[in-house]
KETOR-266756 format. One line per 10 residues: their letters; for each residue x negated, y negated, z of C-alpha. Coordinates in steps of 0.2 Angstrom, whole numbers, plus 5000, padded with zeros to 4 digits. Example, Ala and Ser with C-alpha at 12.3 -4.5 7.8 and 13.67 -1.06 7.14 Angstrom:
<voses>
as	4938:5022:5039  4932:5005:5036;
</voses>
This chain:
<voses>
xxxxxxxxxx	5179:5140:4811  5174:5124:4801  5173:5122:4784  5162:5116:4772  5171:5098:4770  5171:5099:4789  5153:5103:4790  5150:5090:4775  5158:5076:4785  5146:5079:4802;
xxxxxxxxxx	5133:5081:4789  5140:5065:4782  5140:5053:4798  5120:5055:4801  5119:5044:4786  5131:5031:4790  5119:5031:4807  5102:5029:4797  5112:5015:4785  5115:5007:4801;
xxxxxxxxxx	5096:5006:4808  5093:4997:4793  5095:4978:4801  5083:4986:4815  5065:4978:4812  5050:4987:4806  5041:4983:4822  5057:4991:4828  5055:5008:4819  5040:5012:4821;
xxxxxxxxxx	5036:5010:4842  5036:5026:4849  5049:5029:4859  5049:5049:4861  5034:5055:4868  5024:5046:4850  5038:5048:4840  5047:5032:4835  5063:5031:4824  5054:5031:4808;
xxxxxxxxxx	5046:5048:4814  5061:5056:4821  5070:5054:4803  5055:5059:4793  5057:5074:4804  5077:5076:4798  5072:5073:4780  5060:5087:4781  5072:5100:4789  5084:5094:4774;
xxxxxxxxxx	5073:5094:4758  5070:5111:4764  5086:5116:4766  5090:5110:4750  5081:5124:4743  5091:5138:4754  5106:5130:4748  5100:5131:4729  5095:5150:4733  5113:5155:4740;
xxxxxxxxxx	5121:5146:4724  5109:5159:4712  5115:5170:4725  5097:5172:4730  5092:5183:4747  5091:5171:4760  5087:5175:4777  5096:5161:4787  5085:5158:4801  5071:5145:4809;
xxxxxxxxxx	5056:5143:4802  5043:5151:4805  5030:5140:4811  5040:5124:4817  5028:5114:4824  5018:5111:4811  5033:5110:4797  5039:5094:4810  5020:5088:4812  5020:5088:4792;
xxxxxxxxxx	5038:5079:4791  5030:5064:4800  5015:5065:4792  5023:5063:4777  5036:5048:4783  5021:5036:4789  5014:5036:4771  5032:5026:4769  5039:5009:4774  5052:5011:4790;
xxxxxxxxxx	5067:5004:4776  5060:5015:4760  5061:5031:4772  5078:5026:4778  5084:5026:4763  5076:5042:4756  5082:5051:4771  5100:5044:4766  5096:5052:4748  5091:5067:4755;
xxxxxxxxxx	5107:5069:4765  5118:5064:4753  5110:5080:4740  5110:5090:4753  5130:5088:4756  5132:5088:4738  5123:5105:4734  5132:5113:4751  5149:5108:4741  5143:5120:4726;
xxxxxxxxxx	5142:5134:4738  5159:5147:4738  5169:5146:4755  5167:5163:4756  5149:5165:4754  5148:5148:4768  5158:5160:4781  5148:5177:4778  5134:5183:4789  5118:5183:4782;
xxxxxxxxxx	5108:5201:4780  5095:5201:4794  5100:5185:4802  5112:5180:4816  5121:5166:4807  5134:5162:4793  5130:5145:4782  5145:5138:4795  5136:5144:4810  5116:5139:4803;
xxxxxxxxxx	5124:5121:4798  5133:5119:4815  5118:5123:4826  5105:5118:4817  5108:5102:4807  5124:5096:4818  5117:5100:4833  5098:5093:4829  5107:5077:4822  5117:5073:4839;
xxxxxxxxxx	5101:5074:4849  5090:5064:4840  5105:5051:4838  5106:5051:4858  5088:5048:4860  5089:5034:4845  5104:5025:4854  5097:5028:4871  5080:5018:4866  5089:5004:4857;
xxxx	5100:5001:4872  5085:4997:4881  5077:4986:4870  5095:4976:4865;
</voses>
């Protein structure tokens, strides 16, 4: 079982990976590469599953109910994340989704061990479990696809 400084640091090593995409062109950033998503629009998507998470974290402080679980309607919560990141330039998103990161890590270190170990009422996953599979998880795919797509254009 991880902890939260465990979890922090995973959480932690998808922004030295953002910080280092910012040398990358914005012609670079922005040419789709999954499907039409390029790198600018696969962190948007990241920065819009954290903000939101921010807010479950800030409800399991005020020990809140939260139901740990995925959202609802994903699609369209992703479809709006990129939305949202092409109003931005490729470097001002990259570092807003480092900011992003960074309070989400800082909020998830307010939260007791105890309540980041506990299951949830009506959900299958602890905080641990929910951060791990995910976050983590999510992170290390769209890192692979990132890396994958700038091996071939290198």
């Amino acid at each position: 079982m991880a902890t939260i400084s465990d979890v922090s640091k995973d959480l932690e090593s998808m922004t030295v990976f953002i910080s280092d995409l910012i040398p990358y062109s914005d012609d670079v950033l922005s040419k789709p590469l999954v499907g039409t998503w390029s790198i600018q629009d696969l962190i948007s998507h990241i920065m819009g599953w954290d903000k939101n998470f921010i807010k479950t974290i800030n409800q399991i402080i005020n020990n809140e109910e939260v139901i740990l679980e995925e959202h609802h309607d994903v699609q369209a919560y992703n479809e709006a994340s990129v939305t949202f990141g092409k109003k931005m330039k490729p470097h001002d998103l990259l570092k807003e989704a480092i900011s992003q990161r960074k309070q989400l890590i800082l909020r998830l270190n307010l939260v007791p061990e105890s309540a980041f170990t506990r299951q949830f009422h009506n959900s299958a996953y602890t905080l641990e479990t929910f951060l791990q599979e995910m976050f983590i998880g999510h992170d290390r795919h769209h890192v692979a696809q990132i890396k994958n797509y700038l091996e071939m254009v290198s």
